[in-house]
N, C-alpha and C positions, 0 to 999 in steps of 0.2 A: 713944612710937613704937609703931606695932601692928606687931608681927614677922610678925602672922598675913596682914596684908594682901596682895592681888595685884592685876598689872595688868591690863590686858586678853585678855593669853594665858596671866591664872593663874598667873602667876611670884610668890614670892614675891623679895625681896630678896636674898635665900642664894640660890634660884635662878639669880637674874640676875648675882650678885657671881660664879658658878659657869659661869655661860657666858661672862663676861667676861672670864674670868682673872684674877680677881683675889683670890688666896689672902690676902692680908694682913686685907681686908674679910670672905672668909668666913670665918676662921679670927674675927674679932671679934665676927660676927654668932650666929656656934657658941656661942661664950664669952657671950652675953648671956643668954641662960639661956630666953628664950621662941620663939627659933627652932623651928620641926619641921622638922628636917633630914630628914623623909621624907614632904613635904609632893608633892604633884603637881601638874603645868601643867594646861592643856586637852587636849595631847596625854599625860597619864598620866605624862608623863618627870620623875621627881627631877633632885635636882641631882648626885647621884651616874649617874643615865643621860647628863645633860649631858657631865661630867667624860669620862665613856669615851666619849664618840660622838665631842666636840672632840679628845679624843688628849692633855687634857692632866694628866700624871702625879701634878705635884704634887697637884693637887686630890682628884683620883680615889684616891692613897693619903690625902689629911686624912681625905676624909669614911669610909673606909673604915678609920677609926684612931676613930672618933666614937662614942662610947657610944649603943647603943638604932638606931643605924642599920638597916635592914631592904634586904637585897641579895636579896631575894625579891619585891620593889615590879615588877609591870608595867606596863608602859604601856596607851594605849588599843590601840594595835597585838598585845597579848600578850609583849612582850618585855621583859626583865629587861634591868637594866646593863650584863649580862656580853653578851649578845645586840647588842648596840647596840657596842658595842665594838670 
């Protein structure tokens, strides 16, 4: 499985598992070892801008618990996470 791949709007799978709410999938996808948890869409957004912009907490503290994560990542808009939030 390529962890690096994306769809059409540049989502990877952590992405997507991150807009979907589903912690249990990103929390495995994290755990695989070749995810880039500070990967970007078309609109520049990680999956940690996803996490704060949906509202939803659990996720927004995993990936913020995630070694090598990068809370300095802007979008194409110029906004951070915390911005998005």
């Amino acid at each position: 499985v390529d962890m690096t791949a994306k769809d059409d709007d540049g989502r990877t799978a952590f992405i997507r598992a991150v807009i979907d709410g589903n912690l249990k999938l990103a929390e495995t996808l994290a755990e695989y070892g070749e995810t880039d948890i500070n990967a970007k869409d078309n609109q520049g957004m990680t999956a940690l801008h996803w996490a704060c912009k949906n509202g939803l907490a659990d996720l927004t503290a995993f990936c913020l618990s995630l070694p090598g994560l990068d809370v300095s990542v802007k979008s194409t808009a110029g906004l951070t996470a915390f911005d998005v939030a």
